[in-house]
N, C-alpha and C positions, 0 to 999 in steps of 0.2 A: 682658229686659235684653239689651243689644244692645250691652253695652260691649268693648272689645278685652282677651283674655286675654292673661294673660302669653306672652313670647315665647319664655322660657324653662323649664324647670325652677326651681320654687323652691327646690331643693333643692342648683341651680349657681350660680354667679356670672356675671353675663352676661358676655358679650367686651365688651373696652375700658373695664370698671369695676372699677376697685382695689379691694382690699382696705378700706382706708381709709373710700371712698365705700360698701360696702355694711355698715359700723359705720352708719351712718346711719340705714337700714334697720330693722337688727335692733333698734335705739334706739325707734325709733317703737315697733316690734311690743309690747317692752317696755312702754314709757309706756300703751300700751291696755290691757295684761291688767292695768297697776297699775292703771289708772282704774278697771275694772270690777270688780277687789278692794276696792276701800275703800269704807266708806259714806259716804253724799253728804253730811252734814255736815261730814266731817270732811276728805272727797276737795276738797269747798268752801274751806274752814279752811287747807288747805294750799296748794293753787293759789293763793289771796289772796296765801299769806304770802310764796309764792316768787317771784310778779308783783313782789310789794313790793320784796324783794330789786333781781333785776333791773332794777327800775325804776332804781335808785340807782346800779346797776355797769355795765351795759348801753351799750354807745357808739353803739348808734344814740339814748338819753335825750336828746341835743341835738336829732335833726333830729323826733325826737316833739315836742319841747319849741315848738320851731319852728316845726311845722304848727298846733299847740293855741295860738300865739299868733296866727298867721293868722285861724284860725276864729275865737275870742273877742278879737280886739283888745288882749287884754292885755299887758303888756310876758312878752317872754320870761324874764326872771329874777324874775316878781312871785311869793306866792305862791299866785296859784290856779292859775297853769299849773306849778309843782311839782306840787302837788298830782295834779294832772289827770293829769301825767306817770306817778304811784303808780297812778290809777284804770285810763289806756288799758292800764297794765302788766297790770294784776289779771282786766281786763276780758279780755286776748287770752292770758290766760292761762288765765281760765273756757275761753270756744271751744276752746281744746285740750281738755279736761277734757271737757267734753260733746261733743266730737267722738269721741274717745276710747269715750266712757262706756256713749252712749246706742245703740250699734252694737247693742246685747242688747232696749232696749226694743219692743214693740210698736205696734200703730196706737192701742191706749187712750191710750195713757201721751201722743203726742206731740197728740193732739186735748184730752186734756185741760190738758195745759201749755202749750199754744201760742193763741195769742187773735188772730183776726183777725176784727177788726167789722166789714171792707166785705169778705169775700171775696165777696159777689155780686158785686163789679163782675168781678171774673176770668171767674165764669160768664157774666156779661151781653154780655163783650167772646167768649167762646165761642159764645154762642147767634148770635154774628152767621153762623157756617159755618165757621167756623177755627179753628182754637185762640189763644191769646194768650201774648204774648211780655212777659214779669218781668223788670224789670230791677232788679236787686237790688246791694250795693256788701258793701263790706268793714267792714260795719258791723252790729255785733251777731252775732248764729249764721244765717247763711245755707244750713249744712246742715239744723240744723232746720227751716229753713222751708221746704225741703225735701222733708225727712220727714213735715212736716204736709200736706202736697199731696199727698205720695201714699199716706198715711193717710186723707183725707180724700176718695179717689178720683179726685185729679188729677194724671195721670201726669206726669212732671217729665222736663226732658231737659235737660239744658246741655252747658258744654265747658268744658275744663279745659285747665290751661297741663303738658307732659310733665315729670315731675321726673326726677331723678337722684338715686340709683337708680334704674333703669327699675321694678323690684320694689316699689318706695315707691309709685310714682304708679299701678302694679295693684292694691296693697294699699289705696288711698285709693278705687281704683273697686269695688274687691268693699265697702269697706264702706262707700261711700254705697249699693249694689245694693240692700242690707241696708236701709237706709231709704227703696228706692223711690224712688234716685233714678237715671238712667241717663247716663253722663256719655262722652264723645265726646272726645278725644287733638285739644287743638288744631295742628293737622296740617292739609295742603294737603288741600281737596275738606270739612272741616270745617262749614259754611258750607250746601252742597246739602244735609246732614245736617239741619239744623235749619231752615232753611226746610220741609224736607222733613216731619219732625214736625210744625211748625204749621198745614201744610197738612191734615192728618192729625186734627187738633184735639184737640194735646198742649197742655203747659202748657211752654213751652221758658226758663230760668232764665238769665238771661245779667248779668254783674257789669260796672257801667257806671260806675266809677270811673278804676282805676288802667290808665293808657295806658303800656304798659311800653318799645314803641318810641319814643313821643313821636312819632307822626305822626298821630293822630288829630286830630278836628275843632280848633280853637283856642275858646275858652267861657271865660267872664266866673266867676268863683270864688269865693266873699268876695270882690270888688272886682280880683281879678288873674288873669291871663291864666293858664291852663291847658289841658291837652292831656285830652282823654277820647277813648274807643274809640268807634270807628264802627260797631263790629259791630251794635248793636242797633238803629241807627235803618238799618243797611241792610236786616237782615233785614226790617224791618216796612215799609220802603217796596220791598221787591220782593214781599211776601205780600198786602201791602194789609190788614194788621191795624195797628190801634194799639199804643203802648207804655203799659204801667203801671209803674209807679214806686214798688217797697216799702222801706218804711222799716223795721229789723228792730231789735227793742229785747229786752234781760233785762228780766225783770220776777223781786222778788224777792216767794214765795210764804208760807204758813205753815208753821211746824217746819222753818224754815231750807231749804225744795226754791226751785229757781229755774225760772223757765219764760221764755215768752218775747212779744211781741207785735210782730206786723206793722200796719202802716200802708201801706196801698194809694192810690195814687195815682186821680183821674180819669182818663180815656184819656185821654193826649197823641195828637192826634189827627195825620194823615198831612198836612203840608203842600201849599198850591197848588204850590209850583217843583218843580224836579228838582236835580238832579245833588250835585255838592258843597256848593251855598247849602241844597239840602233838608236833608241829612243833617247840615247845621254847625246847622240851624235845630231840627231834634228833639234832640239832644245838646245844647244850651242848655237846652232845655225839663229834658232829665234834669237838667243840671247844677244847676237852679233847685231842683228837689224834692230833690236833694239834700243843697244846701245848709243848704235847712229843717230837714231830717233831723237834719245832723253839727251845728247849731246847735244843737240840744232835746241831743243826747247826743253831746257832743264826746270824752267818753271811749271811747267804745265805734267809735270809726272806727279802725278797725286797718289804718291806714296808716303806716308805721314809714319810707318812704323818703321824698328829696325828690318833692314832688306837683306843685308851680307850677314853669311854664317858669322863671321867673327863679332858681329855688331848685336847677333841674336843671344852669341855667348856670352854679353855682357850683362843681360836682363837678370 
């Protein structure tokens, strides 16, 4: 594991962060050791109920409401996108919950919970000399899938956005470590990192949804214009690997356990052009499999802010 240690003592408060901001902190730590006291039926039972809650009180409920009417066309005030609104609540309330939870299980536990029926193609795209590059979204448990990668013997690498606490976003990389996965401060030089690994013929994990700058490629949506990250179709057009496109779903099991299943894409393969029309032209491609994706399981996209250019211009 090759991730950056604290910069501090965890036992100080770093310089420039209040009081206030490291309650945050100690909040999360909290929420974990409750996760991994309770049993899972009823750790389950309770996350639902408090999704539920939330769903109802919750002031981003509008701009969820909003997105789930984008995706299924239905009117924003009808009731299946109420609905929906209950489900994405319960749904990214699980992911914390099994974020939380599963930091104690083993390599059994997440090979037997976790189902992916084309993971040859990941190998098949490895056997080429390189490793391959997952592009994965905000959709479903993507630390699990994760942790079935490198349970399953395939070292995982990605990059992650720095939080605040500084202490919160160290505490998020010791315990992805813990599920075997290695994750990289997105920070300047970022970028040589993971290229770096794929050349290496790692499995490198990159979330190819939310464009937080809005300067990424421009891509066709549900029918309207949006912004997604260029990170993944650069790495793979400077490594000369393709992209795969997983789709990550809960799946509920028997005696109330949840597990999970991925959905692997064909290789999106590396386009003839170059420059900006290459990289607008593979981010189309992701945005298409994603679309499929958030269409099959509209709850489970845990995307809570505006997404579409037009819905960003409204802020």
């Amino acid at each position: 594991m090759s991730a950056a240690r604290s910069r501090v003592s965890p036992n100080r408060r770093p310089p420039g962060e209040g009081r206030l901001i490291q309650l945050v902190y100690y909040g999360y730590v909290a929420a974990s050791r409750l996760a991994l006291a309770l049993p899972e039926r009823f750790a389950y039972a309770l996350v639902h109920a408090v999704g539920g809650i939330v769903a109802r009180i919750s002031k981003k409920k509008d701009i969820v409401a909003r997105n789930l009417s984008r995706i299924t066309g239905e009117d924003r005030d009808s009731e299946r996108i109420a609905s929906l609104v209950v489900e994405a609540h319960k749904s990214y309330a699980r992911y914390w919950l099994e974020t939380f939870r599963y930091v104690r299980e083993g390599k059994e536990f997440f090979l037997e919970r976790f189902v992916v029926p084309r993971a040859h193609v990941i190998d098949e795209v490895r056997a080429r000399g390189k490793g391959a590059i997952v592009v994965v979204s905000h959709l479903g448990n993507w630390d699990a899938a994760g942790a079935w990668a490198g349970a399953s013997g395939r070292s995982v690498v990605t990059v992650a956005e720095v939080l605040k606490p500084r202490r919160l976003f160290d505490f998020f990389v010791q315990h992805r470590a813990k599920l075997g996965i290695t994750i990289h401060a997105a920070e300047r030089g970022v970028s040589a990192k993971l290229i770096e690994a794929v050349e290496d013929g790692r499995v490198v994990a990159i979330l190819g949804d939310r464009d937080l700058k809005g300067t990424g490629p421009k891509v066709k949506f549900f029918g309207q214009e949006a912004t997604m990250p260029a990170g993944p179709a650069s790495i793979a057009i400077r490594t000369g690997v393709p992209l795969l496109f997983a789709g990550i779903y809960s799946v509920r099991l028997s005696g109330g356990r949840w597990g999970w299943q991925a959905d692997i894409s064909d290789p999106i393969e590396l386009p003839d052009g170059a420059g900006r029309a290459a990289l607008t032209e593979m981010t189309q491609k992701v945005a298409d499999h994603l679309e499929a994706a958030v269409a099959e399981h509209p709850a489970e996209w845990h995307v809570f802010q505006p997404f579409w250019s037009g819905d960003r211009k409204d802020l």
